[in-house]
C-alpha positions as a Markdown table, in Angstrom:
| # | Residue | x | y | z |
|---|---|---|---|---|
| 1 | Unk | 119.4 | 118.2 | 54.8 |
| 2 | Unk | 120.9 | 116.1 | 57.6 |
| 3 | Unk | 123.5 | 113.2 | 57.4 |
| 4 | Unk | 123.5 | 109.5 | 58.7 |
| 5 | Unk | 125.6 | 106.5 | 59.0 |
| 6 | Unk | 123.4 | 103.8 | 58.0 |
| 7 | Unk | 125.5 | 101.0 | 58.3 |
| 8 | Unk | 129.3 | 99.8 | 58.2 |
| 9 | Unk | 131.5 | 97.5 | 57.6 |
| 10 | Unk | 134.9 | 96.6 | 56.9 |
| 11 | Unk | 137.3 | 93.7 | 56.2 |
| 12 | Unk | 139.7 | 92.1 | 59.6 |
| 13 | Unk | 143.3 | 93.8 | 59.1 |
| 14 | Unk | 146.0 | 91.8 | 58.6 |
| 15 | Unk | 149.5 | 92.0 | 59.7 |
| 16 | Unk | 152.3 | 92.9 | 57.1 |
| 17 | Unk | 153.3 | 90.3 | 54.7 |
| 18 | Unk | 150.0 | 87.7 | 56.5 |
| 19 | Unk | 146.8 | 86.5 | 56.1 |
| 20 | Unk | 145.7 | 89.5 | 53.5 |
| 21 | Unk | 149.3 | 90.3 | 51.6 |
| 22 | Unk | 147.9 | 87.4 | 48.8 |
| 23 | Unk | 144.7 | 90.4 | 47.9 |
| 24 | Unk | 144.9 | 93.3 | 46.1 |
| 25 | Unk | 143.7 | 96.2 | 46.8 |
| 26 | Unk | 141.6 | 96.8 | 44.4 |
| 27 | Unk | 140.0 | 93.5 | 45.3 |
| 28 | Unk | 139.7 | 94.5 | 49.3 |
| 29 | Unk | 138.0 | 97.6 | 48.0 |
| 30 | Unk | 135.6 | 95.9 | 45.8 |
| 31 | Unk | 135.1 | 93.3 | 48.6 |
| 32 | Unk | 133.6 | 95.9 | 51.2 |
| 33 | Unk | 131.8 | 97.5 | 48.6 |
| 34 | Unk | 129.9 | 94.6 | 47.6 |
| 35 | Unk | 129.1 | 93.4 | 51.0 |
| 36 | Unk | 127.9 | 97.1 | 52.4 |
| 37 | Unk | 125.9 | 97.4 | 49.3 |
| 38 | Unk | 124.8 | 93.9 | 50.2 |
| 39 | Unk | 123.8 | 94.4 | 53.6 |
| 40 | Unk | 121.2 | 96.9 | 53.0 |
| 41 | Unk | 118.3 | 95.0 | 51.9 |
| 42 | Unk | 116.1 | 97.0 | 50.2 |
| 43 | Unk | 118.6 | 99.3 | 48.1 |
| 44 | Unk | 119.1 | 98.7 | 44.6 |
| 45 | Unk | 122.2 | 99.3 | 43.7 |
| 46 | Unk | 122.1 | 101.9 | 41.0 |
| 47 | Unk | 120.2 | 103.7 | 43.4 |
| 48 | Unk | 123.7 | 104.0 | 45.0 |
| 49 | Unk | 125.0 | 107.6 | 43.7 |
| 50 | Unk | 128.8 | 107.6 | 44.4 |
| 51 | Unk | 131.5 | 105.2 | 45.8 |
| 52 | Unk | 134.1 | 107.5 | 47.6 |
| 53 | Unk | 137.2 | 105.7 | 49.0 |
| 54 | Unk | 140.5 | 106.9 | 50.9 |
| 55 | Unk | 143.9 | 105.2 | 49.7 |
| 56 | Unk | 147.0 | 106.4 | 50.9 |
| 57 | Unk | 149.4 | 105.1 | 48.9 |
| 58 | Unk | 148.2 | 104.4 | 44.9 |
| 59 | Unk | 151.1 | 103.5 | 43.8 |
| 60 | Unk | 150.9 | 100.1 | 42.7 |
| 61 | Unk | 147.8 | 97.7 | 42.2 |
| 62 | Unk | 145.3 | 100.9 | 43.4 |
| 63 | Unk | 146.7 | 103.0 | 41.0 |
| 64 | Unk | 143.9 | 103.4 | 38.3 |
| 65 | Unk | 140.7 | 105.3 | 41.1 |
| 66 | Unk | 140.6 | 102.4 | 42.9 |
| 67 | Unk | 136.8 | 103.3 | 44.3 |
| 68 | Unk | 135.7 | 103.2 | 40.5 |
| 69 | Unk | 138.4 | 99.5 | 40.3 |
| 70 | Unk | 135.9 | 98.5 | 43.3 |
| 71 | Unk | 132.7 | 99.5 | 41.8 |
| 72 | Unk | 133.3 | 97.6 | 38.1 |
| 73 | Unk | 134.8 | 94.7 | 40.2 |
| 74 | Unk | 132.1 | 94.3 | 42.9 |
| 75 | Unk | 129.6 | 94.6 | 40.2 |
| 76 | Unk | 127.6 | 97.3 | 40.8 |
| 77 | Unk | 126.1 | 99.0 | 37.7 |
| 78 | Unk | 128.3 | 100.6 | 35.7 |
| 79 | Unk | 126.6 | 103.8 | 36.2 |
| 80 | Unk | 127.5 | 104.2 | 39.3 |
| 81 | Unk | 130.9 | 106.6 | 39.8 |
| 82 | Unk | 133.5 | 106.4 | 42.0 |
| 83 | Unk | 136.3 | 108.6 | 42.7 |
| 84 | Unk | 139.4 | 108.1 | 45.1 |
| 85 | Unk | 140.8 | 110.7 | 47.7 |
| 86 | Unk | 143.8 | 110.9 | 49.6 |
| 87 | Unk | 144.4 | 112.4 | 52.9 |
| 88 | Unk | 146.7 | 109.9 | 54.2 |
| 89 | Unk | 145.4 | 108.0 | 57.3 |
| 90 | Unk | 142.6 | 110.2 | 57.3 |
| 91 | Unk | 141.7 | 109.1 | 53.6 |
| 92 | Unk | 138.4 | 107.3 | 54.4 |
| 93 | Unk | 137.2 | 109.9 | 57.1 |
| 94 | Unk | 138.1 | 112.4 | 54.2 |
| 95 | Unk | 135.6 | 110.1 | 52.1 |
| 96 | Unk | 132.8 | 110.3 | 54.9 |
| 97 | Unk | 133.2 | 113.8 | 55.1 |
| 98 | Unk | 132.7 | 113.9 | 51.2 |
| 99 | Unk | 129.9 | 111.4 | 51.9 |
| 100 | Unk | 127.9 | 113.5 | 53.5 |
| 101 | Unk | 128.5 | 116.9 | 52.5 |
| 102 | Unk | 127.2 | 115.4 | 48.7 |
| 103 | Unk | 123.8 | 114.3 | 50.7 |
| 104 | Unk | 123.7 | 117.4 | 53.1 |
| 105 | Unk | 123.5 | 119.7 | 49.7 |
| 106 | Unk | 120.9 | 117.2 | 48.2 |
| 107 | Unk | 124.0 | 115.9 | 45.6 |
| 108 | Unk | 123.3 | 112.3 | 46.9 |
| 109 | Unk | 120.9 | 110.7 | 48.8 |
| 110 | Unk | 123.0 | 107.4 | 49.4 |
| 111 | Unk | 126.7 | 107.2 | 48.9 |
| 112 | Unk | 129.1 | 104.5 | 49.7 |
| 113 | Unk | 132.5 | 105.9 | 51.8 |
| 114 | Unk | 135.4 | 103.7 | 52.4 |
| 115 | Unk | 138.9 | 103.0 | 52.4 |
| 116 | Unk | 141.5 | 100.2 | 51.3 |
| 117 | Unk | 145.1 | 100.3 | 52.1 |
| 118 | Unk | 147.7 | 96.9 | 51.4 |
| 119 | Unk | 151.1 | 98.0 | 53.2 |
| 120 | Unk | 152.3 | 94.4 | 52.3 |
| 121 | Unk | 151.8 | 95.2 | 48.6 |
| 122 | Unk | 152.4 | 98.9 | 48.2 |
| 123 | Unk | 155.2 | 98.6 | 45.3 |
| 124 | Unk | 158.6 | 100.2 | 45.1 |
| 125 | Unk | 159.2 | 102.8 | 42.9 |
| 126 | Unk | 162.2 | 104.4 | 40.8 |
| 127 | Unk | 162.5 | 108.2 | 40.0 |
| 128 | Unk | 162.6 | 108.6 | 36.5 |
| 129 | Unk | 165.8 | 110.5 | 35.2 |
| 130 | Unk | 166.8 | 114.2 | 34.8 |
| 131 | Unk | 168.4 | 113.3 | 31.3 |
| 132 | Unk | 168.0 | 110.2 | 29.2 |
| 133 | Unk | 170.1 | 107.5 | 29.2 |
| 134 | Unk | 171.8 | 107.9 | 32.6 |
| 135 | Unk | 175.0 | 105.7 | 33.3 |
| 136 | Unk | 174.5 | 105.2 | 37.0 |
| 137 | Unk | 172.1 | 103.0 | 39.2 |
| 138 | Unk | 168.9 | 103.7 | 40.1 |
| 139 | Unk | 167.4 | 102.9 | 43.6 |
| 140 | Unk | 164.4 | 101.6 | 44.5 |
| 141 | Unk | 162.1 | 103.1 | 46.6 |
| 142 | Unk | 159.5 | 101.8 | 49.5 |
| 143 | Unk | 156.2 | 103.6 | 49.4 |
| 144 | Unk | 154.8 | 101.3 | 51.8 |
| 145 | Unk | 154.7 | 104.3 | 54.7 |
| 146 | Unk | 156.5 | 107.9 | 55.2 |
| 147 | Unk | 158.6 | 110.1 | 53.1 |
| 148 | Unk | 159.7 | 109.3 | 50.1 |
| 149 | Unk | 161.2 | 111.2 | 46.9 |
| 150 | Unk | 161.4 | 114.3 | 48.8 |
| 151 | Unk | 161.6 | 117.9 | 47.5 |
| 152 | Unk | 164.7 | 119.4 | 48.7 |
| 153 | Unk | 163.4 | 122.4 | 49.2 |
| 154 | Unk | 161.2 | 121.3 | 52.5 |
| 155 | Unk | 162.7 | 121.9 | 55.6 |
| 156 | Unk | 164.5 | 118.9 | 57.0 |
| 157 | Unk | 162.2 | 119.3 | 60.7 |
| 158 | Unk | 159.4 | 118.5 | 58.6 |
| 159 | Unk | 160.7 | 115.7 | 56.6 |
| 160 | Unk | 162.0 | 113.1 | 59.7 |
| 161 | Unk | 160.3 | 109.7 | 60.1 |
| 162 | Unk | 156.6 | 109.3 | 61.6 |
| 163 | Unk | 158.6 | 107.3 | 64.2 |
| 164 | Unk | 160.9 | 110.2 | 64.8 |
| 165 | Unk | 158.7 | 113.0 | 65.1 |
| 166 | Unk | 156.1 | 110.5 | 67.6 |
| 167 | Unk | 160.0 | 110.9 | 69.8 |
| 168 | Unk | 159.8 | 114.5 | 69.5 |
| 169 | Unk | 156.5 | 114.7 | 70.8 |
| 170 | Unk | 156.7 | 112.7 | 73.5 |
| 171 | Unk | 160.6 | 114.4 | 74.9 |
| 172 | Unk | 157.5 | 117.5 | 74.3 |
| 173 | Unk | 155.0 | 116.5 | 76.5 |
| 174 | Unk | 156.8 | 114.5 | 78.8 |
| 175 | Unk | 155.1 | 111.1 | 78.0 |
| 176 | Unk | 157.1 | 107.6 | 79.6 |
| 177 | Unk | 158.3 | 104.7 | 77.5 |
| 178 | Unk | 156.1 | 102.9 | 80.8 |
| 179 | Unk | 153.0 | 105.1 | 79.6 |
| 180 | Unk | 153.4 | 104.1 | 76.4 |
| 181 | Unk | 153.3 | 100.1 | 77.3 |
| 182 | Unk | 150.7 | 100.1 | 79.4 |
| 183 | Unk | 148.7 | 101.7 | 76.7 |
| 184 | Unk | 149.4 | 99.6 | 74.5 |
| 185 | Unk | 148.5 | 96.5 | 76.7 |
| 186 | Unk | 145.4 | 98.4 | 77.5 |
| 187 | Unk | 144.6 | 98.3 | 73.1 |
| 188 | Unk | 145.6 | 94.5 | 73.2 |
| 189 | Unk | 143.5 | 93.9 | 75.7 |
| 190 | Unk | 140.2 | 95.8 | 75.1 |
| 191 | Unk | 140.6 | 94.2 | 72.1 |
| 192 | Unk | 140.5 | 90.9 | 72.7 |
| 193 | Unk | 137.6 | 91.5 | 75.0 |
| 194 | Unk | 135.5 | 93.6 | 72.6 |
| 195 | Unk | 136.3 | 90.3 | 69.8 |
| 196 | Unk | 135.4 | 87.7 | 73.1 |
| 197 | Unk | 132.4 | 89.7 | 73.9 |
| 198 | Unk | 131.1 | 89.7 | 69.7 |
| 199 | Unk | 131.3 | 93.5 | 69.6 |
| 200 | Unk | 133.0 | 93.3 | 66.3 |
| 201 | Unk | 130.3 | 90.9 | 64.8 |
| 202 | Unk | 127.7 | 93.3 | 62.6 |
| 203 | Unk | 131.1 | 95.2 | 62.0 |
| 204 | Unk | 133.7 | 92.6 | 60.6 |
| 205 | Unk | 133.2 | 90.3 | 57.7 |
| 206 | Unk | 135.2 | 87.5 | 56.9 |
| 207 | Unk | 137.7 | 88.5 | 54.0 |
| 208 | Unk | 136.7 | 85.6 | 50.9 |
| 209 | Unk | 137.3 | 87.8 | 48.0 |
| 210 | Unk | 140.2 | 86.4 | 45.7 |
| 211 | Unk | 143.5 | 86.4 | 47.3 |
| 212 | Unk | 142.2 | 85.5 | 50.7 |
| 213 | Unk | 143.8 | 82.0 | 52.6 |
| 214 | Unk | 142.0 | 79.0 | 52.4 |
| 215 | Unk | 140.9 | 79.7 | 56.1 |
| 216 | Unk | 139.9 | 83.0 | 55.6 |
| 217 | Unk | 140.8 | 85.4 | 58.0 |
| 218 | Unk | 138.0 | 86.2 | 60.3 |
| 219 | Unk | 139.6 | 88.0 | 63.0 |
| 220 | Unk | 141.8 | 91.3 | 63.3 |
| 221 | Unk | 145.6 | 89.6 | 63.0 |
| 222 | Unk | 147.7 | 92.0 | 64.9 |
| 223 | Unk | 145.7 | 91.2 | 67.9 |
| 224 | Unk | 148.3 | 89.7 | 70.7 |
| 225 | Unk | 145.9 | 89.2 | 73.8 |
| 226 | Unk | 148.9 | 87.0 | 75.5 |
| 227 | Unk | 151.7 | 89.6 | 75.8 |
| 228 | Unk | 151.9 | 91.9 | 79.0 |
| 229 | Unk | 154.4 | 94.7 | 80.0 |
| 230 | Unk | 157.3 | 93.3 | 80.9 |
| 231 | Unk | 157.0 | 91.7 | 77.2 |
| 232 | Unk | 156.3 | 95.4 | 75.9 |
| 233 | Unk | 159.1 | 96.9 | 78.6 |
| 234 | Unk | 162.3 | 94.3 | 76.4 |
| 235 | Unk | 161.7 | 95.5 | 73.3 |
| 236 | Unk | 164.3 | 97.5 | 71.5 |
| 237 | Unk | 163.5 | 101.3 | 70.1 |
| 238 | Unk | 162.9 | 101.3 | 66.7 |
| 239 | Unk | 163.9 | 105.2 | 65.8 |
| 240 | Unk | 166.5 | 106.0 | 68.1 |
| 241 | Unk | 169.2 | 104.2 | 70.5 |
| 242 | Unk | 167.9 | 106.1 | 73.3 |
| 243 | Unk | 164.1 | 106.2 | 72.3 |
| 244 | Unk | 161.2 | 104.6 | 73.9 |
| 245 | Unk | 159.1 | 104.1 | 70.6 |
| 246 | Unk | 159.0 | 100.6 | 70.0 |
| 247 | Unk | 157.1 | 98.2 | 67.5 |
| 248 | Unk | 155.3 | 97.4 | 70.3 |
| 249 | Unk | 153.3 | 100.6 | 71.3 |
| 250 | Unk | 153.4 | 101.4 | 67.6 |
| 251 | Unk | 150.7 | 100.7 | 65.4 |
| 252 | Unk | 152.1 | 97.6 | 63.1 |
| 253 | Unk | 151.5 | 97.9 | 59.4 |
| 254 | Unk | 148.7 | 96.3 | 57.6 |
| 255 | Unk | 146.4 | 95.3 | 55.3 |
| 256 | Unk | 142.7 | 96.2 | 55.0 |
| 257 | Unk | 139.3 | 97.5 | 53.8 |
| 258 | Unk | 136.4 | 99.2 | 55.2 |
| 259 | Unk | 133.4 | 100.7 | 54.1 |
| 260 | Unk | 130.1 | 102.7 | 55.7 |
| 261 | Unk | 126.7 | 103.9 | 53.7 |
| 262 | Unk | 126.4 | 107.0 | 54.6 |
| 263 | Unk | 122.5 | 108.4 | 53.3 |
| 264 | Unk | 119.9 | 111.4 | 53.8 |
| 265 | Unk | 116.9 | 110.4 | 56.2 |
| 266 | Unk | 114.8 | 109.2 | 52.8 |
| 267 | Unk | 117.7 | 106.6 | 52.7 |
| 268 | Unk | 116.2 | 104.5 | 55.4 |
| 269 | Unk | 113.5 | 104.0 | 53.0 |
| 270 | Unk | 115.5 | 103.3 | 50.1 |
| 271 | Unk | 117.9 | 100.7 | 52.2 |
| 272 | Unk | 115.9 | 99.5 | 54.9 |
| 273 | Unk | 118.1 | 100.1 | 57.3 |
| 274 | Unk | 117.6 | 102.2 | 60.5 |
| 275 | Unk | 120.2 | 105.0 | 60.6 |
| 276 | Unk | 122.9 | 104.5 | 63.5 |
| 277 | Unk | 124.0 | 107.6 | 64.4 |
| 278 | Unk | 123.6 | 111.6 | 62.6 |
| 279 | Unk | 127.1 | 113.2 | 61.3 |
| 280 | Unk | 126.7 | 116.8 | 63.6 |
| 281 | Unk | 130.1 | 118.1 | 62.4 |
| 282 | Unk | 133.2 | 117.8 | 61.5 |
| 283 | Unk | 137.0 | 119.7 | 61.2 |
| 284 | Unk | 140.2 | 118.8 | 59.3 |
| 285 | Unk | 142.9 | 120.9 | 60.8 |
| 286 | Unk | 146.8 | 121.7 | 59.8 |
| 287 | Unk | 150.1 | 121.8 | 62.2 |
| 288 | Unk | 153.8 | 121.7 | 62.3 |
| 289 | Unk | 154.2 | 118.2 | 60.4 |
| 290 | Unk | 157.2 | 117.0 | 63.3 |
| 291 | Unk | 153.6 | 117.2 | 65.7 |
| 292 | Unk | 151.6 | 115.6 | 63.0 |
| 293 | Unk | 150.5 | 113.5 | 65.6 |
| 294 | Unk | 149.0 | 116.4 | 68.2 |
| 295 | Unk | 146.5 | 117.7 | 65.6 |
| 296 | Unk | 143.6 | 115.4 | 66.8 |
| 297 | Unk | 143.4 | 117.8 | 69.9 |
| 298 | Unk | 142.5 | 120.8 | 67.8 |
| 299 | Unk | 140.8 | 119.1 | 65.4 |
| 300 | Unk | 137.9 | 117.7 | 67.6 |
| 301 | Unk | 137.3 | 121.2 | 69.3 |
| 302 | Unk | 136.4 | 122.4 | 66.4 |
| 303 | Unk | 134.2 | 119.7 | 65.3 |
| 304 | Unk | 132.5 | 120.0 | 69.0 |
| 305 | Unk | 132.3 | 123.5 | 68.4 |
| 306 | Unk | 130.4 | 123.3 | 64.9 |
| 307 | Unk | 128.1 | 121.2 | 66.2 |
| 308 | Unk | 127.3 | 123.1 | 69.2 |
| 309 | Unk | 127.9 | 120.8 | 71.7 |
| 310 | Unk | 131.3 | 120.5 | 74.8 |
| 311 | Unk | 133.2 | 117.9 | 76.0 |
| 312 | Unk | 131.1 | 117.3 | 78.7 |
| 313 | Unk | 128.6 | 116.1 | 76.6 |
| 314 | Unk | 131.0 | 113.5 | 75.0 |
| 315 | Unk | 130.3 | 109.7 | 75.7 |
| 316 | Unk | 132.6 | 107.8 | 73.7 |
| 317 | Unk | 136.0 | 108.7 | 71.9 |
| 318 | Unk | 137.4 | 107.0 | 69.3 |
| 319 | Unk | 140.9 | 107.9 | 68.3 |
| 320 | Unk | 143.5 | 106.0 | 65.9 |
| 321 | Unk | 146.2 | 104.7 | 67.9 |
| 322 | Unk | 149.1 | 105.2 | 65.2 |
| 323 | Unk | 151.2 | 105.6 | 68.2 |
| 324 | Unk | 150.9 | 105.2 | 72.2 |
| 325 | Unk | 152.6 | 108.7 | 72.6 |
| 326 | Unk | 150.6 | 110.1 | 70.1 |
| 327 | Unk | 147.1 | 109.3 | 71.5 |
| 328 | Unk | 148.4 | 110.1 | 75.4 |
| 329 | Unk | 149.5 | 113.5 | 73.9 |
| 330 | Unk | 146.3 | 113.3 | 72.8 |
| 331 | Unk | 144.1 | 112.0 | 75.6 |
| 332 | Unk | 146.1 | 114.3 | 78.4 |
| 333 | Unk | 144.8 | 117.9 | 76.0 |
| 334 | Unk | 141.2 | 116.9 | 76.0 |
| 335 | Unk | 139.4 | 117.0 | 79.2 |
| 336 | Unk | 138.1 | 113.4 | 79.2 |
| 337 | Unk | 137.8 | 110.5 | 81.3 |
| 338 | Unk | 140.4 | 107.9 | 79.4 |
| 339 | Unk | 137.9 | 105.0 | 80.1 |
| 340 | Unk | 135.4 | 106.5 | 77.1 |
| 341 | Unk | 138.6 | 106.6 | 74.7 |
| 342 | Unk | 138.7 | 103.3 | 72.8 |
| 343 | Unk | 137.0 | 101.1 | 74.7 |
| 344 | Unk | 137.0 | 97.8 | 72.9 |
| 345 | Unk | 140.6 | 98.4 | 71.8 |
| 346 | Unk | 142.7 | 100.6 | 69.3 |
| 347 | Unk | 144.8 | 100.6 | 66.2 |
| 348 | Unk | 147.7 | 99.6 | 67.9 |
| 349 | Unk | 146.3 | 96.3 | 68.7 |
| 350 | Unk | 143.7 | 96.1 | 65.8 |
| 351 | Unk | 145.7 | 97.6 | 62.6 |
| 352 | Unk | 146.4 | 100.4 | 61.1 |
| 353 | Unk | 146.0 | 100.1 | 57.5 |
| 354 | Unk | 146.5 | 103.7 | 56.1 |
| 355 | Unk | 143.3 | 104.5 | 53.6 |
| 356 | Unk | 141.1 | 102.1 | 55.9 |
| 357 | Unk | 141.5 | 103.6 | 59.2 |
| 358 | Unk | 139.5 | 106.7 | 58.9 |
| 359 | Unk | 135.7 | 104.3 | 58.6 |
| 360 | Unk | 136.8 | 102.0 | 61.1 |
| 361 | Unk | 137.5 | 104.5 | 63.7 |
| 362 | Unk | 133.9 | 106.4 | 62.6 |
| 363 | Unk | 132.4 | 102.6 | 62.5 |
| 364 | Unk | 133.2 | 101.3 | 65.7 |
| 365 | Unk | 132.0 | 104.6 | 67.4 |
| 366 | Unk | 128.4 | 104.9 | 65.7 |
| 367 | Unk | 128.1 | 101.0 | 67.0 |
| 368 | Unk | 129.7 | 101.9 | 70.4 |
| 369 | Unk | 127.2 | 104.6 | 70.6 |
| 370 | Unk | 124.5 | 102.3 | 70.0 |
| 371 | Unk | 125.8 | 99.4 | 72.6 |
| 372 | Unk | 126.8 | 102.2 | 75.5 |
| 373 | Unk | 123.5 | 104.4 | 74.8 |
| 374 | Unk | 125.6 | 107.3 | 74.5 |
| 375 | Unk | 124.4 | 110.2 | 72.7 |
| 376 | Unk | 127.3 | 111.9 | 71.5 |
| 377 | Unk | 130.7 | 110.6 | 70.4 |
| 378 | Unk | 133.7 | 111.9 | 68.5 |
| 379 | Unk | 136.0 | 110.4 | 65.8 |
| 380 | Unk | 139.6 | 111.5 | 65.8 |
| 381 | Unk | 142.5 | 110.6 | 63.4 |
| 382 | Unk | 145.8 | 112.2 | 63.5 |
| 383 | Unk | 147.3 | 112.3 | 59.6 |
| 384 | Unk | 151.4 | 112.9 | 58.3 |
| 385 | Unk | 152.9 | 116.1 | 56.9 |
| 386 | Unk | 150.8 | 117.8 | 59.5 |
| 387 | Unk | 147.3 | 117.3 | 59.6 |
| 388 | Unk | 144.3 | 116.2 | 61.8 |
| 389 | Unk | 140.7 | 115.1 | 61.5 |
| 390 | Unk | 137.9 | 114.6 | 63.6 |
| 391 | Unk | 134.4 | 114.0 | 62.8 |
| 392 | Unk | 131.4 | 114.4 | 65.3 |
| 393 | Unk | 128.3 | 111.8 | 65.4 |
| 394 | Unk | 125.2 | 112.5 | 67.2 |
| 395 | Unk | 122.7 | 109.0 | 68.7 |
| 396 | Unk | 119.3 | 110.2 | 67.5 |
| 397 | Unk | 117.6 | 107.9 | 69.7 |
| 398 | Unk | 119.2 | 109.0 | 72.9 |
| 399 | Unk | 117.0 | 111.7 | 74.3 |
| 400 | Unk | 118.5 | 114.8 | 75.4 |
């Protein structure tokens, strides 16, 4: 049996501590569950067979399976399961790829793949004790993003900062802190455009679940479509002295939800929707974690290679912008015109909330697909402690 994305659909992402940090989690979950359940208008939804959602952190509000929180609060039956996986950012493509291995084996014929993430909420946490009743203080802990509670016994090269080890790639490959801003002026501006132009209208709903501001947010937040490089080109490093990562060709944390129905070809029957692209293959690779951010390259070969296809047959890239060194790293392995990477802007400009990043990068390429009458298209994701994911999707209705 084959795979599809059916449909998609995801939440705008907020910036840290804005219009989103009032909702939990488990309530941006349930909220693009309900709606992708909603938009498919002939499924009934005990029909669905499994919820399957990415969350990076579950430490705090998320904590109990947040995909089965979503399902008993968006009020799907309660026969329907859900369980929660964690790959870091590649958490929800991890749930796609679940997704539709379950239909490709005839497990499911219409499953519901997703992912939540709320940096502004993610709670701290204290390491319980090595004896009772200890004397001394206790710190607290961020587990909003990176390392924390580390085993001593990894080695300190794989334990430095996300933002560290983006420096080491880039004093690797040789990539300019001017590179790096004009990228991420390029991400602004795409998208802007793609927002201007209603490219992100069958793929952004309103957030009006409980939580939300009373003029819910109906736009992606980070989104600065006024600043320019020699904004960009003043901004201080935030890792090192001498570095050239900044918080502005970084992704910025944030707060969001997405989701995609994800179905065998009888599902177009069952939903009523017209599938938008077929799944053709897929690869989750590992690397040295201080290049956690280079595994994209090797990951999407082999996801080209399993579905039998070349680069030269690629139309459209989508690849999570966590940072602008990390995706030129990227972009400069893969033998690709830079104008198909992207194209109506990236995480950088859009978001990057951990758990939810994975479905909108797979999202907006099935729809790119569609608008750009491109055939084939890859998803890529770099992930932390080492790790990369790219997923392959195939435009049915483009004829070879």
């Amino acid at each position: 049996m084959q795979a599809f994305v059916y449909d998609a659909v995801r939440t705008p992402f907020g910036r840290y501590g804005g219009a989103l940090a009032g909702a939990r989690p488990d309530d941006l979950a349930a909220f693009v569950v309900a709606e992708q359940v909603r938009r498919a208008p002939n499924l009934d939804p005990a029909l669905v067979d499994e919820v399957i959602l990415g969350d990076a952190n579950g430490a705090g509000e998320d904590n109990r399976d947040v995909a089965r929180m979503a399902v008993l609060l968006a009020g799907l039956p309660l026969t329907v399961p859900g369980s929660t996986v964690n790959r870091l950012c590649g958490s929800s493509l991890e749930a796609a790829v679940q997704a539709a291995r379950a239909v490709e084996t005839g497990d499911a014929e219409v499953v519901v793949a997703g992912g939540v993430e709320s940096m502004s909420r993610a709670p701290w946490v204290v390491r319980k004790p090595e004896r009772a009743y200890p004397a001394g203080d206790a710190d607290l802990v961020s587990s909003t993003l990176g390392w924390r509670l580390v085993n001593p016994r990894m080695a300190p090269e794989w334990t430095v900062s996300l933002g560290e080890a983006t420096e080491r790639l880039r004093e690797k490959h040789g990539i300019t802190r001017e590179r790096q801003d004009e990228f991420a002026l390029r991400s602004h501006r795409l998208a802007h455009a793609a927002w201007e132009a209603g490219r992100y209208d069958d793929l952004v709903t309103a957030y009006t679940g409980p939580g939300a501001t009373p003029d819910p947010l109906a736009r992606d937040e980070p989104i600065r479509p006024d600043t320019g490089t020699e904004t960009l080109a003043t901004l201080r490093p935030s890792f090192r002295p001498d570095g050239t990562v900044t918080a502005g060709n970084a992704s910025p944390l944030t707060d969001g939800a997405s989701a995609a129905l994800i179905g065998s070809e009888r599902a177009a029957e069952l939903t009523g929707l017209t599938p938008l692209a077929r799944i053709a293959g897929r690869a989750a690779v590992g690397n040295e974690p201080r290049y956690f951010g280079y595994a994209p390259v090797e990951a999407a070969h082999r996801a080209l290679g399993r579905s039998g296809i070349e680069w030269d047959d690629v139309g459209a890239v989508e690849l999570n912008e966590a940072f602008a060194a990390q995706a030129l790293a990227c972009l400069d392995a893969w033998p690709i015109a830079p104008e198909i990477v992207n194209a109506w802007g990236g995480a950088i400009a859009v978001g990057h909330p951990l758990g939810a990043s994975g479905t909108r990068v797979l999202a907006t390429l099935a729809r790119r697909m569609r608008s750009e009458n491109v055939r084939w298209g890859v998803a890529a994701i770099c992930i932390g402690v080492g790790q990369g994911m790219a997923v392959v999707l195939e435009n049915t209705d483009v004829t070879p």
